[in-house]
Structures are given as structure tokens and as C-alpha cells.
C-alpha positions, 0 to 999 in steps of 0.5 A: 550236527545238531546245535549245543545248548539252547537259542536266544534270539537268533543266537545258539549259546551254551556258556554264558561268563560274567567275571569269575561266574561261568553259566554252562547251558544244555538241553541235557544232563549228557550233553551237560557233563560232555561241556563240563568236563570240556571246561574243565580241561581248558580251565586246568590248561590255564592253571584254574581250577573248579571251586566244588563248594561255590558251583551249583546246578539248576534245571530249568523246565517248562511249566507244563512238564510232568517230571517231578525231579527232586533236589539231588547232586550230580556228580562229574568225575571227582565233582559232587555239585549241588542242585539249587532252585535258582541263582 
């Protein structure tokens, strides 16, 4: 099985969480919607729900890549969420 999200040091991290701020990291938008929607189930398991207007998305790219991605949306499910720069 190869490892979800990305490392840090000698640690494989794919969610990061500060009180109510939840940051899902992924190498891609696939594996991206997969923890998503997997989150999302166990936050509606405890009665939570997502808050569409405050949740954002960002790709974060090396310098030297050559995609040129525009600002856009990416949608889950019933979720339209905005890309945003930076946090």
C-alpha cells in the first residue's frame, strides 16, 4: 500500500487539526476527495457538519512545476469549495 498524504521528517501525515481547523493533506485531487468524503462521514457520525462558506482548498506545487492551474472550485458531492492561494 503506498503511503496517504505527504511526510515530515520521519512522520507520513494526511490530516492536520488546530481546535475547529481540520487541514486535509494529499498528493492528489483523487486521493483528496477519497479523505474528504471519509471525513465527512465520521464528522456526520459525531453530528458535525461541513461549513461550505468557511472551507478552502490549496494546491501546493514545487516551484519548478510547469502546470499553470488557475483558481477554480472543486466539487464533493453536494460541496462546491473554493481554491484560495494561501491560508
Amino acid at each position: 500500500m503506498v503511503p496517504r498524504g505527504i511526510k515530515i521528517g520521519k512522520e507520513q501525515l494526511n490530516v492536520s487539526a488546530y481546535a475547529d481547523d481540520i487541514a486535509l493533506i494529499e498528493k492528489n485531487e483523487i486521493e483528496t476527495r477519497k479523505l474528504f468524503v471519509d471525513m465527512e462521514n465520521t464528522a456526520r457520525n459525531f453530528g458535525l457538519q461541513i461549513n461550505q462558506e468557511e472551507t478552502k482548498y490549496m494546491i501546493e506545487e514545487r516551484k519548478n512545476s510547469l502546470k499553470k492551474n488557475k483558481i477554480g472550485h472543486l466539487k464533493i458531492k453536494n460541496y462546491k469549495f473554493e481554491r484560495v492561494e494561501n491560508f
